[in-house]
Backbone as CSV, one residue per row, in Angstrom:
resi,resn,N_x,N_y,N_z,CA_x,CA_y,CA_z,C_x,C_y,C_z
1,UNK,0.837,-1.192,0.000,0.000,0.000,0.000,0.884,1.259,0.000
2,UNK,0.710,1.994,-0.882,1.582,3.371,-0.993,0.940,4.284,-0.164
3,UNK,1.959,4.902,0.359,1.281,6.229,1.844,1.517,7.280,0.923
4,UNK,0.288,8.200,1.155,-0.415,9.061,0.167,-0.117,10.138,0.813
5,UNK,1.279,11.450,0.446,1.457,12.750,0.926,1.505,13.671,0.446
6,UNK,0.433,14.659,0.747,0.182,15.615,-0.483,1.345,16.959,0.305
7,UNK,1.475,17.560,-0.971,2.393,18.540,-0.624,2.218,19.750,-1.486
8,UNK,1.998,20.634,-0.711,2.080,22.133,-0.731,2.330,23.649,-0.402
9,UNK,2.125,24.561,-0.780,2.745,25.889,-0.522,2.228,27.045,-1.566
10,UNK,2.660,28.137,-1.099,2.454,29.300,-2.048,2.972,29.677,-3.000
11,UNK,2.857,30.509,-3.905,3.850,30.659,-5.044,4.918,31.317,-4.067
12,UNK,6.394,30.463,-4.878,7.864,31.342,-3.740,8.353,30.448,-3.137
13,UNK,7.607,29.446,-2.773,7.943,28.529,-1.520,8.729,28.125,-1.758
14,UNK,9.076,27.260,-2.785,10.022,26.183,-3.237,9.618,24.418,-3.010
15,UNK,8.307,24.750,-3.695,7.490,23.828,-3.726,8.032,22.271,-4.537
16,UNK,8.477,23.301,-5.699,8.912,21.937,-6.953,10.144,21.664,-6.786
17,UNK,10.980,22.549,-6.018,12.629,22.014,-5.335,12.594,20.796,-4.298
18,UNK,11.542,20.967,-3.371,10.879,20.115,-2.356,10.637,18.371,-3.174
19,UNK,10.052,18.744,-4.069,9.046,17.480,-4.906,10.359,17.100,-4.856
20,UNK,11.420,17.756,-5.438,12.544,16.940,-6.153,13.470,16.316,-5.237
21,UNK,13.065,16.842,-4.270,13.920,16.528,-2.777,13.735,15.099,-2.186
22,UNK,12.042,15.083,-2.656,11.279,13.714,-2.250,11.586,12.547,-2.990
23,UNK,11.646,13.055,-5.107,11.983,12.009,-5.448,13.680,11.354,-5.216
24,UNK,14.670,11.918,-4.588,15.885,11.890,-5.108,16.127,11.171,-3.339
25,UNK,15.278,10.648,-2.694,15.040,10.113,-1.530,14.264,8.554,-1.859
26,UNK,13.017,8.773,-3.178,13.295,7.104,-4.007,11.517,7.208,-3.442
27,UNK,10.577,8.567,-3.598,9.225,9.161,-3.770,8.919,9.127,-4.918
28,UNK,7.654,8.306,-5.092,7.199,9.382,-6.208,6.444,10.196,-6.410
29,UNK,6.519,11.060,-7.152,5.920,12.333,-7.436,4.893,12.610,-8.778
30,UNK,3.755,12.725,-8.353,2.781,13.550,-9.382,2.668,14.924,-9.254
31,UNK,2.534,15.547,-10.427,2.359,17.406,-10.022,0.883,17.499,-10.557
32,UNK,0.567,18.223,-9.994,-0.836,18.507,-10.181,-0.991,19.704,-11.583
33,UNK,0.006,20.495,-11.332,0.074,21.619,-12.326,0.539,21.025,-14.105
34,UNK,1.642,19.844,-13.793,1.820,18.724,-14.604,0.496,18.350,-15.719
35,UNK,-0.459,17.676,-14.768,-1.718,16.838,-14.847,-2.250,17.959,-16.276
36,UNK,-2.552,18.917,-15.801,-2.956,20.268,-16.085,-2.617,20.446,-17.515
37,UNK,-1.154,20.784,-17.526,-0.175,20.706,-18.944,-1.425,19.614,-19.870
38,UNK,-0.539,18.172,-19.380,-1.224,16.963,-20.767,-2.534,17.311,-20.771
39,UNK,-3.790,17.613,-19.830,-4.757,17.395,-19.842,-5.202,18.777,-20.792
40,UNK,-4.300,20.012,-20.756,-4.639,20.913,-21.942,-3.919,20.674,-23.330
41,UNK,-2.999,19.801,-23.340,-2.601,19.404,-24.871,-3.391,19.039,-25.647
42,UNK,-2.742,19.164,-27.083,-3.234,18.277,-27.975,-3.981,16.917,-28.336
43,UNK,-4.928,16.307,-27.773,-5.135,15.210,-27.553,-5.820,15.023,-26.166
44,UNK,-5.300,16.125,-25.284,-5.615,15.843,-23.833,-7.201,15.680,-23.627
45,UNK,-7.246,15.311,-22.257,-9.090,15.051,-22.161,-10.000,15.991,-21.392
46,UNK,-9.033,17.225,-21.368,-9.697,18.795,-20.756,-10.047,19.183,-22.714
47,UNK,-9.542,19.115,-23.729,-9.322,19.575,-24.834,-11.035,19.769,-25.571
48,UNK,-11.750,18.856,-25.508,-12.971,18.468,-25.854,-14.039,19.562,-25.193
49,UNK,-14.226,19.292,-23.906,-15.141,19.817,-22.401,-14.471,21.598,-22.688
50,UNK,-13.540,22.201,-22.957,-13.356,23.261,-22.908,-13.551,23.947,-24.549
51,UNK,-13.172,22.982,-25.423,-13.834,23.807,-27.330,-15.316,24.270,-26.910
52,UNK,-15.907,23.371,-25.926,-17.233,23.388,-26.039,-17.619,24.750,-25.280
53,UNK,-17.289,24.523,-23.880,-17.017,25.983,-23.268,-16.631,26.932,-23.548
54,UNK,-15.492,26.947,-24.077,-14.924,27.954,-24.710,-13.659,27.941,-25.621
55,UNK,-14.595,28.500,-27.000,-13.896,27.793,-28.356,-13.066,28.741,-28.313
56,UNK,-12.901,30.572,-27.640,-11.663,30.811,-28.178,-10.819,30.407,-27.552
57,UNK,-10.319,29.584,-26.498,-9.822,29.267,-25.381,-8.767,28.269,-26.803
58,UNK,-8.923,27.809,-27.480,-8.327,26.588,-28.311,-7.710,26.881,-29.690
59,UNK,-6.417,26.474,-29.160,-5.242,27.588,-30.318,-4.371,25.956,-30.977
60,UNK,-4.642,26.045,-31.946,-3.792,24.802,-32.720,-4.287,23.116,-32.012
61,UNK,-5.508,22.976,-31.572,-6.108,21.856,-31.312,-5.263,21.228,-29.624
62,UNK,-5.433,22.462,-29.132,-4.940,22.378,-27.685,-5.719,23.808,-26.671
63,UNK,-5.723,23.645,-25.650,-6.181,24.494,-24.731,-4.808,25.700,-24.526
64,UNK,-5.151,27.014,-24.958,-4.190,28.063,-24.769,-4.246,28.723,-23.398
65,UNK,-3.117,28.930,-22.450,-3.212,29.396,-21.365,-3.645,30.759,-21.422
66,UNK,-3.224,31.594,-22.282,-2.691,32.791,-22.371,-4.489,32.996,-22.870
67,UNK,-4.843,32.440,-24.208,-6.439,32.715,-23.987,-7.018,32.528,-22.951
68,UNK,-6.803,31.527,-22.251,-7.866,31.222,-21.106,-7.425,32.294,-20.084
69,UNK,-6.671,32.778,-20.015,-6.506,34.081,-18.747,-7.471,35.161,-19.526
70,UNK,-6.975,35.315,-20.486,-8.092,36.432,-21.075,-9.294,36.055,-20.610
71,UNK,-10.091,35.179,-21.093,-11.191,34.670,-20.985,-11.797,34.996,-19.562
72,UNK,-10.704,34.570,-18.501,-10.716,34.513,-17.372,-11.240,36.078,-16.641
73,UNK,-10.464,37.031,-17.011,-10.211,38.395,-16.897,-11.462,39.058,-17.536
74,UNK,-12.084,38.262,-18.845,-13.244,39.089,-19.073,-14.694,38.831,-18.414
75,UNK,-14.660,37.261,-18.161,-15.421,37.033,-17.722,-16.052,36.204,-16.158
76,UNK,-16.008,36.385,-15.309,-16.269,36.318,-13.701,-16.872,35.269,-13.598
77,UNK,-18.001,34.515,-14.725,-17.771,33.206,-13.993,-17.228,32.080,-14.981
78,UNK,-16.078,32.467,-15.589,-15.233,31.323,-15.907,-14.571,30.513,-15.503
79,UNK,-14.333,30.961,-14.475,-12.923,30.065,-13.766,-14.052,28.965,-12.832
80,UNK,-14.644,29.334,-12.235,-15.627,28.650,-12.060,-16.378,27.106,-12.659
81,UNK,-16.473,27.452,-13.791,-16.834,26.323,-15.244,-15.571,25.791,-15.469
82,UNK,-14.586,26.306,-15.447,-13.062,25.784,-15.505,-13.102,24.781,-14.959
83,UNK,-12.738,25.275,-13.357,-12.767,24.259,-12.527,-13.563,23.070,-12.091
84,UNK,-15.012,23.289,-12.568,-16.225,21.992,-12.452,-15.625,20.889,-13.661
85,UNK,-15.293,21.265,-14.635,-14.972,19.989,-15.211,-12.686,19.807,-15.532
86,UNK,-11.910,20.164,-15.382,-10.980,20.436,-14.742,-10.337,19.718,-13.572
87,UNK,-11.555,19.930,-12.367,-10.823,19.216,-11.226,-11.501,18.036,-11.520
88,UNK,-12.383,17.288,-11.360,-12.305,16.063,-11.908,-11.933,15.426,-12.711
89,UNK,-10.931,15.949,-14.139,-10.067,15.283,-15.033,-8.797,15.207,-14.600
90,UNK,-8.153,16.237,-13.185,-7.026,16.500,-12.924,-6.831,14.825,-11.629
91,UNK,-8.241,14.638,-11.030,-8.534,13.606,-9.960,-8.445,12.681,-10.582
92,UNK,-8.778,12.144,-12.182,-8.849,11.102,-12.488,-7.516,10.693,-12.957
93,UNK,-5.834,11.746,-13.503,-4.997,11.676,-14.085,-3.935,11.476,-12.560
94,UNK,-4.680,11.389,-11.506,-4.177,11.460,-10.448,-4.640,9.642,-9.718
95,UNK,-6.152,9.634,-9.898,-5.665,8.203,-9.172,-4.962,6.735,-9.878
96,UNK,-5.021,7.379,-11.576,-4.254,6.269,-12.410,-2.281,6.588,-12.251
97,UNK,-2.320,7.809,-11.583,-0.724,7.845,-11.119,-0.709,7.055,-9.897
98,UNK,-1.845,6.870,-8.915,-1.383,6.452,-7.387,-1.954,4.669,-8.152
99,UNK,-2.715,4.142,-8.676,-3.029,2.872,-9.089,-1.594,1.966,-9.797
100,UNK,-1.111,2.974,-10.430,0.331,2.672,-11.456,1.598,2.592,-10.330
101,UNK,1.010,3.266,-9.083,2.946,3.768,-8.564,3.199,2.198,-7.578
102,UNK,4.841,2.322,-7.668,4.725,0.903,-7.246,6.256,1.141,-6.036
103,UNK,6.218,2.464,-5.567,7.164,3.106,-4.322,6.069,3.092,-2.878
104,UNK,6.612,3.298,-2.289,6.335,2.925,-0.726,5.458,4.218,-0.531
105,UNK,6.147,5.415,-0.554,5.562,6.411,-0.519,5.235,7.275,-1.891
106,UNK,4.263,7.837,-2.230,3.940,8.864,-3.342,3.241,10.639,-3.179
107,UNK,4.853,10.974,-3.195,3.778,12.818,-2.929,3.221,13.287,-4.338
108,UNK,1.810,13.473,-3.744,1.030,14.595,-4.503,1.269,16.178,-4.472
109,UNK,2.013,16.721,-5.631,2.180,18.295,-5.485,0.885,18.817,-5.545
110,UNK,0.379,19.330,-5.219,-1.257,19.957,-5.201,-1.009,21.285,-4.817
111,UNK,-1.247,22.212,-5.360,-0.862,23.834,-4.981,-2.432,24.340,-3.845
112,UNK,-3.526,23.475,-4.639,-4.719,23.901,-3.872,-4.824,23.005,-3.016
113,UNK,-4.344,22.625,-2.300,-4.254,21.182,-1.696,-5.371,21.008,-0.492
114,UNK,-5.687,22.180,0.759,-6.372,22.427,0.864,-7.788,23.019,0.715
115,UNK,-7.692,24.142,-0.352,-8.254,24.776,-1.332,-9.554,24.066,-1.539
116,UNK,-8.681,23.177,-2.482,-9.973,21.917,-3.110,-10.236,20.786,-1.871
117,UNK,-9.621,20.645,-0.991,-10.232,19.330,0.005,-9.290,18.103,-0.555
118,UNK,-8.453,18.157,-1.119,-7.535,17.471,-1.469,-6.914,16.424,-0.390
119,UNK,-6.901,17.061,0.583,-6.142,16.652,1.771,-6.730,16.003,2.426
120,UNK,-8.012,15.499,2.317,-8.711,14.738,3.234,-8.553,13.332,2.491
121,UNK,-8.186,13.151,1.029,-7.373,12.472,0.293,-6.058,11.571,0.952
122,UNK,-5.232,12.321,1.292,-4.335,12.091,2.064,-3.765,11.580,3.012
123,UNK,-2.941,10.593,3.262,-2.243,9.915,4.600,-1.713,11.026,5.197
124,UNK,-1.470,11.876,4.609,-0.589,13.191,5.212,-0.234,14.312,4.689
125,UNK,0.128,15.354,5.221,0.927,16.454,4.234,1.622,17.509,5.038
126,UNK,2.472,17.676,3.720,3.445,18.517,4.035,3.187,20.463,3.318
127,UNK,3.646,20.997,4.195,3.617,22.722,3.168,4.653,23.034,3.418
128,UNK,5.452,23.294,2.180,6.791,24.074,2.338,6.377,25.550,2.363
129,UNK,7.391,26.145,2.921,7.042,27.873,3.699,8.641,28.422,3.525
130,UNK,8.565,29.632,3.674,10.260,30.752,3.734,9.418,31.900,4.182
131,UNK,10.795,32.418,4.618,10.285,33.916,4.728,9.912,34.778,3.966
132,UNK,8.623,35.887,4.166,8.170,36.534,3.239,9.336,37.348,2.059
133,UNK,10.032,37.975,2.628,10.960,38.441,1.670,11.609,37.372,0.800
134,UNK,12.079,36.159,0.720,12.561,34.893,0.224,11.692,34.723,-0.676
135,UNK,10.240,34.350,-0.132,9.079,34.345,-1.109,9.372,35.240,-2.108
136,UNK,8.797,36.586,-1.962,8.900,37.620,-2.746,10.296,37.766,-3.916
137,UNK,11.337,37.902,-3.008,13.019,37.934,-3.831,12.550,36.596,-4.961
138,UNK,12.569,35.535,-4.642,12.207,34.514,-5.488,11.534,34.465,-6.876
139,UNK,10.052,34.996,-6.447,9.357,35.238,-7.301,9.381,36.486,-8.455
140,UNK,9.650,37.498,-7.770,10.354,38.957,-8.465,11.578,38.531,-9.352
141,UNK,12.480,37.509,-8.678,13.579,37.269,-9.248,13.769,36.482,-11.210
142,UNK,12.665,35.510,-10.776,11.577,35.108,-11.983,11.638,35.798,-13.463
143,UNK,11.220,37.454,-12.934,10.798,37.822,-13.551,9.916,38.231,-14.302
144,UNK,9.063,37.234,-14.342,7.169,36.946,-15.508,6.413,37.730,-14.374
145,UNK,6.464,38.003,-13.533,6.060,39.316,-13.036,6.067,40.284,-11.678
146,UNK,4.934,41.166,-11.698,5.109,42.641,-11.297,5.060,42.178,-9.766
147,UNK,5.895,43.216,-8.954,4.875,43.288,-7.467,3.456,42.975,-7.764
148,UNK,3.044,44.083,-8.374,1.706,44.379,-8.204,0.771,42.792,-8.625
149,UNK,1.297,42.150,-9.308,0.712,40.675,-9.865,0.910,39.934,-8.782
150,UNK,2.020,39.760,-8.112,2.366,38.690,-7.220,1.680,39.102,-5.815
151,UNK,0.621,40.099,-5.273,-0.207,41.056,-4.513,-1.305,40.019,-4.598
152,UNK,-1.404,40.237,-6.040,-2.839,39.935,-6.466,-2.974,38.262,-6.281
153,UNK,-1.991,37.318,-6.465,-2.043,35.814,-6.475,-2.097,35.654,-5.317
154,UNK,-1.652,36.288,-4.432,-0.926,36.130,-2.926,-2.212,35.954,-1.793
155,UNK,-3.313,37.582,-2.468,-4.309,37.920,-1.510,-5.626,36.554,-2.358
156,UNK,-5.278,35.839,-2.865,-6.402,34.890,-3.658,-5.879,33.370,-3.149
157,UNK,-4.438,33.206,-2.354,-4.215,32.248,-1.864,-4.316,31.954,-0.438
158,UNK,-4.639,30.828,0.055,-4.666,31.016,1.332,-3.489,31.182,2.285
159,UNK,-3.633,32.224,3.103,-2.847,32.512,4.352,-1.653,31.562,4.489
160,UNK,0.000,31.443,4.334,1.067,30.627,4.525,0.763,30.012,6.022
161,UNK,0.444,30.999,6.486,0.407,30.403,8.496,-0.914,29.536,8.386
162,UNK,-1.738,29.875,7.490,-3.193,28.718,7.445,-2.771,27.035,7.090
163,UNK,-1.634,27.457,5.499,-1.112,25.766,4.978,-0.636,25.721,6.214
164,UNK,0.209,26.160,6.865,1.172,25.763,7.687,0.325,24.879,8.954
165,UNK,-0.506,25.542,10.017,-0.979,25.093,10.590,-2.099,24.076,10.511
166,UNK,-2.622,23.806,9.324,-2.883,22.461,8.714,-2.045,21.190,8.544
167,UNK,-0.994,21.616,7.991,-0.249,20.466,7.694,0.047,19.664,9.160
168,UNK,0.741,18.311,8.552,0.888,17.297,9.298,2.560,18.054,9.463
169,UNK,3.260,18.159,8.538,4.440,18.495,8.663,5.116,19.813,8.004
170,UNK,6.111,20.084,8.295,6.330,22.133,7.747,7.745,21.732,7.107
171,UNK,7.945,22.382,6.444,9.550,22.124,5.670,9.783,23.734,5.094
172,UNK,10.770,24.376,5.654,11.205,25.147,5.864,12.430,25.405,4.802
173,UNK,12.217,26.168,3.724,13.258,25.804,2.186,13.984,27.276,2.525
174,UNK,14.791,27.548,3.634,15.489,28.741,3.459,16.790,28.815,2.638
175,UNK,17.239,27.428,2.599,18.815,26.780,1.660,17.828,25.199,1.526
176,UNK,18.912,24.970,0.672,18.307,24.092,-0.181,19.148,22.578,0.923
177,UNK,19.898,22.944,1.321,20.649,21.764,2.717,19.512,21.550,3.933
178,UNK,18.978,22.762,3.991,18.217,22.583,5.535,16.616,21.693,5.253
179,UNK,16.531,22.299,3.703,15.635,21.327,3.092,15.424,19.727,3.181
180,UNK,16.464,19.735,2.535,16.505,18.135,1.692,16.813,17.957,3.224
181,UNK,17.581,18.152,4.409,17.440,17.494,5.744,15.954,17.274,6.122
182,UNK,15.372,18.339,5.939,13.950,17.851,6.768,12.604,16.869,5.689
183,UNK,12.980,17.135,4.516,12.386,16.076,3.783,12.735,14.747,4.079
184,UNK,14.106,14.487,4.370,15.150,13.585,4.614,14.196,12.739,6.075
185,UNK,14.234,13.862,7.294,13.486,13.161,8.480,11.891,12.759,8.158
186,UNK,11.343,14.067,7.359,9.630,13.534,7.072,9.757,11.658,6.607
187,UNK,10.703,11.431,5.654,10.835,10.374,4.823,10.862,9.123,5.651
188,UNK,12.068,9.277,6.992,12.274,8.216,7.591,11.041,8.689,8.479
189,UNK,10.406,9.361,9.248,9.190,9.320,9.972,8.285,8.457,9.355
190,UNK,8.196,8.668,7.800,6.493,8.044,7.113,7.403,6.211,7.235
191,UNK,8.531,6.335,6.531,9.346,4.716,6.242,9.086,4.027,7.570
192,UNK,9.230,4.682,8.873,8.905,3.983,10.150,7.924,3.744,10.477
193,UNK,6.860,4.446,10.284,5.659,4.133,10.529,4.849,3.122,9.638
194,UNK,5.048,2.970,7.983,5.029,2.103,7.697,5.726,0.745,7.720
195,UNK,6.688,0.252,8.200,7.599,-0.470,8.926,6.411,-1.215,10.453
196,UNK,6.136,-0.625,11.085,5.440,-0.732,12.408,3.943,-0.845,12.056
197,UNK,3.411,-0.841,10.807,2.099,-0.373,10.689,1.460,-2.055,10.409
């Protein structure tokens, strides 16, 4: 039986450094944002459910991000319709990853992890966190965008001290050493308990 740990954070955190922390410990890893990608490709099975919704949304027989923000921006209840058919194609590309995985443990990256109720899903979870300025330097550092954008994602996500005090466990990405240590202990915590279980 694979122990099911979802893992998340805010934009900044060092969310997908984390994932990589998990697999390179012998985890595996699904990304949710991943899921997302194939499921808006060419072929994908968001591709169909969204021409229908929304045909300008579909640029070369794939789902366009860059339209769908427009879309998003013009109209208030899109994201909405997004998400009703969306999160259940993202759930279904998710339990044929946990049916297929054949590691002890498997983290789920889930950005909404709480958000969506994701976590009740879950044997456990983790939220990686830094300090606000770290966050910020990070994300600014990027580039793709403004203060003023990263304001706007920030006040639409939930509270860092909210993931935090949810989670089962906190991982703290101020260097990338102090990291992979505490992924390192989460790992042998879950390995022991399944061991004893």
């Amino acid at each position: 039986m694979t122990f099911k740990l979802g893992l998340t954070g805010s934009i900044g955190m060092g969310k997908s450094t984390t994932a990589q922390l998990f697999a390179d410990e012998g985890c595996a890893v699904w990304d949710a944002d991943a899921a997302v990608h194939r499921l808006y490709s060419r072929g994908g099975a968001a591709v169909a459910p969204m021409s229908e919704a929304f045909p300008e949304a579909i640029v070369d027989g794939a789902v366009s991000r860059a339209q769908l923000k427009s879309v998003i921006t013009t109209d208030a209840s899109a994201l909405k319709k997004i998400e009703k058919f969306v999160h259940p194609l993202v759930a279904w590309d998710r339990d044929i990853f946990l049916r297929d995985c054949e590691t002890d443990i498997a983290v789920l990256d889930i950005p909404l992890l709480f958000e969506t109720g994701s976590d009740r899903h879950m044997d456990a979870t983790v939220c990686v966190t830094a300090p606000p300025e770290i966050q910020r330097k990070r994300v600014l550092d990027r580039g793709s965008m403004s203060e003023a954008e990263l304001d706007v994602i920030l006040a639409k996500q939930m509270p860092d001290a909210e993931k935090r005090n949810r989670a089962d466990f906190v991982i703290i990405t101020d260097t990338l050493e102090h990291a992979r240590e505490q992924v390192q202990a989460v790992v042998k915590e879950i390995r022991g308990r399944l061991k004893n279980a």
